[in-house]
Structure formats: C-alpha cells, structure tokens
C-alpha positions in Angstrom: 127.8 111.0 201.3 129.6 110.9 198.2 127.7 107.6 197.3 124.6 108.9 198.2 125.3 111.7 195.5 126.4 109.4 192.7 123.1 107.2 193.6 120.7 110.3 193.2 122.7 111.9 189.9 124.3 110.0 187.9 122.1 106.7 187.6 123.3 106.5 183.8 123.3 102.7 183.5 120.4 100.7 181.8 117.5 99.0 183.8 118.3 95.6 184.3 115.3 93.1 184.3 115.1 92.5 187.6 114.9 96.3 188.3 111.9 96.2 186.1 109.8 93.4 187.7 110.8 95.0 191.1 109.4 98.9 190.1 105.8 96.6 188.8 105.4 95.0 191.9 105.4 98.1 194.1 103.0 99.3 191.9 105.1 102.0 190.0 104.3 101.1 186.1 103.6 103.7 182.8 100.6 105.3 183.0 99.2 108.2 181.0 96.3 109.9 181.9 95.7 110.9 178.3 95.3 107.3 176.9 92.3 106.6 179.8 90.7 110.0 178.7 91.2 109.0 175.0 89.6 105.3 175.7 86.5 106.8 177.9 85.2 109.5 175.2 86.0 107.0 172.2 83.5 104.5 174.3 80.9 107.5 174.5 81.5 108.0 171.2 80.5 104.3 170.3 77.6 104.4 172.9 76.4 107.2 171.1 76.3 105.8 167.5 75.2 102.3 168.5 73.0 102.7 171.5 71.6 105.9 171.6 68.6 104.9 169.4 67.5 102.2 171.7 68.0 104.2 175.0 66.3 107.0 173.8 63.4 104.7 172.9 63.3 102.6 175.9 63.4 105.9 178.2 61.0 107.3 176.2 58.6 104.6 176.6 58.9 104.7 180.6 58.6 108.0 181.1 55.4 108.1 178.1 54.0 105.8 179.9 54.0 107.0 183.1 52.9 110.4 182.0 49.7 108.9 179.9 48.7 106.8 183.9 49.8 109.4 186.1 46.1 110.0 187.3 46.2 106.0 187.5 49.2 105.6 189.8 49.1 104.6 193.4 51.5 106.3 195.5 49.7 105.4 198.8 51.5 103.1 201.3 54.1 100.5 199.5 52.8 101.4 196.7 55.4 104.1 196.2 58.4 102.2 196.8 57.2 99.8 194.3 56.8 102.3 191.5 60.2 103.9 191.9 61.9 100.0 191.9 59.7 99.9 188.6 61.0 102.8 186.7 64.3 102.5 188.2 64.4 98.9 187.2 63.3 99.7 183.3 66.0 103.1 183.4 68.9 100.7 184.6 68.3 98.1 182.0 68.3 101.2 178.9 71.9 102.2 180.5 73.3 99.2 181.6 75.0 98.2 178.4 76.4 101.4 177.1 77.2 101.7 181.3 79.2 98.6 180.5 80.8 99.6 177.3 81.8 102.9 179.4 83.5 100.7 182.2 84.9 98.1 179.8 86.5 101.4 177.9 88.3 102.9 181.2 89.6 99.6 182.1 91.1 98.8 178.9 92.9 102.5 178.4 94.5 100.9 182.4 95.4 97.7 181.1 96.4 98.5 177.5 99.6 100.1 179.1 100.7 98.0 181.4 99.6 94.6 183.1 96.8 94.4 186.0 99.0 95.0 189.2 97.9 94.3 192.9 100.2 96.9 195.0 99.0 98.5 198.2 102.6 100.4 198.4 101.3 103.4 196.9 99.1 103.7 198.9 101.1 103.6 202.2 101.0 107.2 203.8 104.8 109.3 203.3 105.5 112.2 205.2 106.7 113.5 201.8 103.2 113.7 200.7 102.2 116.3 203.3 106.3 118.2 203.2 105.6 121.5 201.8 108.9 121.2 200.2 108.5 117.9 198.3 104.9 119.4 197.7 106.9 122.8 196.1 109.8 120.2 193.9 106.4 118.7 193.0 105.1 121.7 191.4 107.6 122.8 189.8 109.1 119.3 188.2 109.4 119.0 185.0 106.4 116.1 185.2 104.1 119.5 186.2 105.5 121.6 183.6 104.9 118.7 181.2 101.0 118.7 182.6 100.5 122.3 182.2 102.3 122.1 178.5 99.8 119.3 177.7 96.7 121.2 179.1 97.2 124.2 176.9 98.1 122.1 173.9 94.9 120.4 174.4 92.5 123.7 175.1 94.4 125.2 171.7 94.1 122.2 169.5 90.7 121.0 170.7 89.1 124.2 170.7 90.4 125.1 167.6 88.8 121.9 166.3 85.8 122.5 167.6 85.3 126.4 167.0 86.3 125.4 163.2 83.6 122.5 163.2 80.5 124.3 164.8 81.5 128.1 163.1 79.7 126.9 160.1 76.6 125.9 161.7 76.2 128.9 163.6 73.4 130.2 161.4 71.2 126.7 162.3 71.9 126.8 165.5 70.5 130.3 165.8 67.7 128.9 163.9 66.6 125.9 166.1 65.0 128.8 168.6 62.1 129.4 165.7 61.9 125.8 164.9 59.7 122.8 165.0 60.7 120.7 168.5 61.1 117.5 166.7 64.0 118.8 164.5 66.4 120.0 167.6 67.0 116.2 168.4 68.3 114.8 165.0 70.4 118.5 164.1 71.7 117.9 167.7 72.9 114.1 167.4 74.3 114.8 164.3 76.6 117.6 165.7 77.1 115.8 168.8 78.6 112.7 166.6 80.9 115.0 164.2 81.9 116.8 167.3 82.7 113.5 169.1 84.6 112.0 165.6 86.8 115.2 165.7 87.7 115.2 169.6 88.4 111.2 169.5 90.8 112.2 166.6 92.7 114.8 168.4 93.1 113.5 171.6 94.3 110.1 170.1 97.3 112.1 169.0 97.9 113.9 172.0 97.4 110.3 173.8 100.2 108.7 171.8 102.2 111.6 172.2 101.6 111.5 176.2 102.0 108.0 176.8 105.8 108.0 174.9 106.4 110.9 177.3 105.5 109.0 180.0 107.6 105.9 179.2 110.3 108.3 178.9 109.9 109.5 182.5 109.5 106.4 183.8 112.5 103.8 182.2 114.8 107.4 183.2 113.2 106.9 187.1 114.2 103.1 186.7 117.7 103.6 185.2 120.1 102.5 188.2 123.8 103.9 189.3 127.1 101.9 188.9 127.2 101.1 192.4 123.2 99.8 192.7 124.2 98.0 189.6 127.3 96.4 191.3 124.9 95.7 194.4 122.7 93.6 192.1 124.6 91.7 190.6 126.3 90.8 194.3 122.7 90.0 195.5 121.9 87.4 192.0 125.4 86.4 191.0 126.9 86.2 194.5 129.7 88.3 196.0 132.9 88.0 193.0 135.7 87.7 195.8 133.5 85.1 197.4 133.0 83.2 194.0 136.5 83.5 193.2 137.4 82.3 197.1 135.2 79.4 196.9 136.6 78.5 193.0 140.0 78.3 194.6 139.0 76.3 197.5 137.4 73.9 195.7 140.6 73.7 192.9 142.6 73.1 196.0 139.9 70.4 197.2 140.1 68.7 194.1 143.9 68.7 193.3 144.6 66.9 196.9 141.7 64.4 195.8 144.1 64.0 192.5 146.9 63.8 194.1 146.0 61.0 197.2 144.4 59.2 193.4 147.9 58.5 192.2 149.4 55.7 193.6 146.4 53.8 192.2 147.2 54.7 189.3 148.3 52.0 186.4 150.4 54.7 184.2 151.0 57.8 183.8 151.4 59.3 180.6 153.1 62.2 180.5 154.6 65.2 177.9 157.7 65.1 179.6 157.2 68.8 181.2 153.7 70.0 180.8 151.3 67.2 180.9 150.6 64.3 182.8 147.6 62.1 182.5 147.6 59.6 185.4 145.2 56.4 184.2 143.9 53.3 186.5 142.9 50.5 184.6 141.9 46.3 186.1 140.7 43.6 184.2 136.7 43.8 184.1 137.2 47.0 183.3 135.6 49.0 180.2 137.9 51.0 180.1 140.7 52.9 181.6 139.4 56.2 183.9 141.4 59.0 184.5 142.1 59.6 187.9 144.6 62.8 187.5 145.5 65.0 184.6 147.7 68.8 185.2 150.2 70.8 183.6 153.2 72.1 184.8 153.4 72.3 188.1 150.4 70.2 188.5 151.9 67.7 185.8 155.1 67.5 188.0 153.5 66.8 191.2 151.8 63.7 189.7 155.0 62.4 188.4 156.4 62.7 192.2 154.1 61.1 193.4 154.0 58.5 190.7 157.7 57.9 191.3 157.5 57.5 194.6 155.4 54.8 194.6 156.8 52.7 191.8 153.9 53.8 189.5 155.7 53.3 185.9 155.8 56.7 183.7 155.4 56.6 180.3 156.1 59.7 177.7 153.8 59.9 174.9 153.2 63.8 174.0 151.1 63.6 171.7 149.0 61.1 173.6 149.5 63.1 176.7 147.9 66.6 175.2 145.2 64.6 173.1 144.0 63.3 176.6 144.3 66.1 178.7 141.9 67.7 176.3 139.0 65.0 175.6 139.2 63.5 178.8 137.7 64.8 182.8 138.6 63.5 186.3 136.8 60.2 187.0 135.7 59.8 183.2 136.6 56.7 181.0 138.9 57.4 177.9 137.2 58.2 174.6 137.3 55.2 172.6 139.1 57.3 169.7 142.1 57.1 172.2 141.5 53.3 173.0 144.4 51.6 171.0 146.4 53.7 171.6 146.1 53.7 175.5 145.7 50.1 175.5 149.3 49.7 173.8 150.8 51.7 176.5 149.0 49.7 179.2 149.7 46.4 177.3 153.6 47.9 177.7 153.3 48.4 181.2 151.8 45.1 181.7 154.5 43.3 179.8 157.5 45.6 181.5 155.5 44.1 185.2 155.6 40.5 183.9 159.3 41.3 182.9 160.6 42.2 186.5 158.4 40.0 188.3 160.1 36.9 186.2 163.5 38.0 186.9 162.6 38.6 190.1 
C-alpha cells in the first residue's frame, strides 16, 4: 500500500526516454485544442482573402444561370437527377479548394504538436469513463478549471476585440438598411476580413499560451516515481544483483581458465608481491602471449602454481606493472615491451640450456 502511495504522489523524477516513446504509442501525446481552433479560422481567414472572389463568381454563375433557363429546365423523369448532379457538380468544384485548404489547416494544427500516431487504446472502453466519481474528479481537476479559465479569457479578450473594432462602424451599419444592395457585399467583406485579422491575432496568443500549458500537464503526467524508475532500469539494464552475480561468476570462470594456463607458461614475470604476468612463448611464434596476469592474491596463486611445476620466475617490477597495464589475457605483448621481454626469455632459455648441460 505504501508503494502504491509513493507511485500515485510523489512521481518527482524526470521522464526517461523510454517513458516518452511508451506514453506516444498508447496514443497519450500534447494536444491543445486552442492551436487546432487557431489553425482552422487562420485557413478561413486565407480562404476568404484568396478565394472568395472566385467562389462568389463561380456560384454566381450557376445559380444566374439557372435562374435566367428556369422556364427551360426539364425536371421530368431522369431529367431531374441529372440537373441536381449538374449544379452539385459545378458548387463542389467552387468549394473544393478552399474545402481543402480548410482540411489541410485542421490537420496541420494535429500534426504541428506532435507526430501522426496510430493508437486504438484510447479508444478502449474504461469503466472510469462512465464512474460518477472519476466523472466528479474530472470536473473539478485543475485541467477543467484550466478550461473554464481559458473560456472566459477568450469571451473577454475576443469580445473586447471585436466590440472595439465594429463600435466605430456602428453608424454604417445602421446605414446599409437605406442603402443600395450592391454596396452591403464589399462593406461586409471588408469587416468580415478586419474582424477575421483581429480574431487570428488574439487567439494565436491564447494558442501559444494553451499549448505551453498543455506540455506542462502532460511531461508532469509522464514524470515517474523512484521505484518505476528503479523498475526500468531493471527491465533495460537487467536486474544489478544479477549483473553483479554473473560479473563474479564469470571473474571466477576466467581466473580457473588462468590458473589451469600456467604450467604452459615459459616465464613468469613477477613484482615480487603484487604482480605477476605469466607469458608462453615457442619458436614460430610472433610474439610472446600472455596467458595470466593478477595482483596480490591473484599474483601469488600464479607463482604457486608456477613453482610447482618447475615454471622458472623471474622479478622485473617495473616490467611486471608496465605489462599488467598494456597487456589482456590471450593478447601478444606490445612491441614497445619486446626487448625487454625477449631478454628475459633469452635468460630463461640460456638458464634451461645451463641445467640441461650439467644434467
């Protein structure tokens, strides 16, 4: 229970990146309504300055048109059918770009915040959804609160905006009731475009102001306990006791595999109490490979071993540490070491010939 709690309250540590990857997949990313709403009337915006002209038109041909040969018009049998495919036909090609520019505009406000993500876990039914308490800690969270914050803000500011753009032009609005029908349309594009420019304005501050909000919210839902953190790194990095078990087993493993190397050995070169450095070398040879290196207790082993089976010990310190160093099981000698080696081994070989003659 008391893990439970720490899991739920005090999740204090920083997202790692594979906590990251894991919330995208599952479909739980930043989103902020604002910025979609912000990229939709910015794209009616556009649609109206660029394409309005040649909808209008192209709308107004059709439905001139069909006016002017109304008394012409078949509507008998198939007829009818076919005249509705017509003018639907010519109404869908005036809308279908700014249509596009529209759909183009909601996609982008998605993907400009996060990356397209395929995830059907959201929508997997909870019971949560339908609890009337989570429903209740819904309401009242501080994401709601946040909601109804941002919804005044943006009634005050916008309306504000607005009221302060449109006060002025009260006295021609008044005045398109007593005017000619072919001024309404250009006094109304024109407002419609200022009105537009001004919204597009404010709500691009409110959307950068939402979207940081919401990135706050969700990197705090990500942040992760000490314990999930400990977790994690067990399930990546492996279990640390079972790391450190198999370290030790396999130091174990390769000391016995030193050790049984020894008697093999041509010399062993040794500091007389903390190194030893135990070296095979045959003629054909490169040169020599070190078959077992340690230090103190390690280092003493070897020279057991090496005594008991006659292999001759010879104690070079400095030698002995610059080897131990430079030089890894079953690796030749660097060749910065080779003359020096090679008068030790030319010693041995000379102290072999020695005993062998007397013998």
């Amino acid at each position: 229970m008391a893990e439970e709690f720490e899991d739920t309250n005090n999740k204090t540590e920083e997202p790692t990146q594979k906590r990251l990857d894991e919330a995208l997949k599952r479909g739980d990313v930043v989103k902020s309504q604002e910025v979609n709403t912000w990229f939709v009337i910015a794209g009616a915006a556009l649609v109206l300055m660029a394409f309005s002209g040649t909808m209008s038109r192209d709308l107004t041909t059709t439905m001139r048109g069909l006016i002017a040969n109304s008394y012409n018009i078949s509507v008998d049998g198939p007829a009818l059918p076919r005249l509705f495919q017509k003018i639907g036909g010519e109404m869908l090609a005036a809308v279908a770009i700014p249509f596009l520019v529209l759909l183009l505009a909601a996609i982008g406000g998605n993907m400009i915040q996060h990356r397209l993500v395929w995830s059907f876990q959201t929508l997997t039914p909870r019971l949560s959804k339908i609890s009337l308490a989570a429903g209740l800690q819904r309401l009242f969270s501080k994401q709601a609160l946040a909601n109804f914050a941002k919804g005044l803000i943006k009634l005050v500011v916008v309306g504000s905006v607005l009221t302060a753009l449109m006060w002025p032009e009260r006295g021609r609005l008044a005045a398109l009731t007593y005017s000619d029908p072919a001024l309404i349309v250009p006094l109304c594009f024109s407002l419609s475009l200022k009105l537009l420019g001004s919204v597009v304005a404010m709500l691009a501050i409110v959307a950068a102001a939402d979207y940081l909000f919401q990135y706050r919210q969700w990197y705090d839902r990500q942040k992760m306990s000490l314990r999930e953190l400990k977790e994690e790194f067990k399930q990546t990095e492996g279990d640390p006791a079972i790391k450190g078990r198999m370290k030790q087993v396999r130091q174990v493993r390769m000391r016995r595999r030193m050790i049984a190397a020894v008697p093999k050995a041509t010399v062993v070169i040794t500091n007389p109490t903390h190194y030893a450095i135990a070296l095979e070398y045959e003629r054909g040879m490169e040169a020599p490979i070190c078959v077992a290196k340690g230090v103190d207790a390690l280092a003493l082993k070897i020279r057991e071993v090496a005594d008991e089976h006659s292999v001759p010990i010879v104690e070079n310190p400095p030698l002995a540490r610059a080897l131990h160093a430079t030089v890894e099981i079953d690796q030749q000698i660097p060749p910065e070491h080779y003359k020096a080696v090679a008068e030790v081994i030319g010693y041995v070989m000379r102290l072999r010939r020695a005993v062998s003659g007397r013998r």
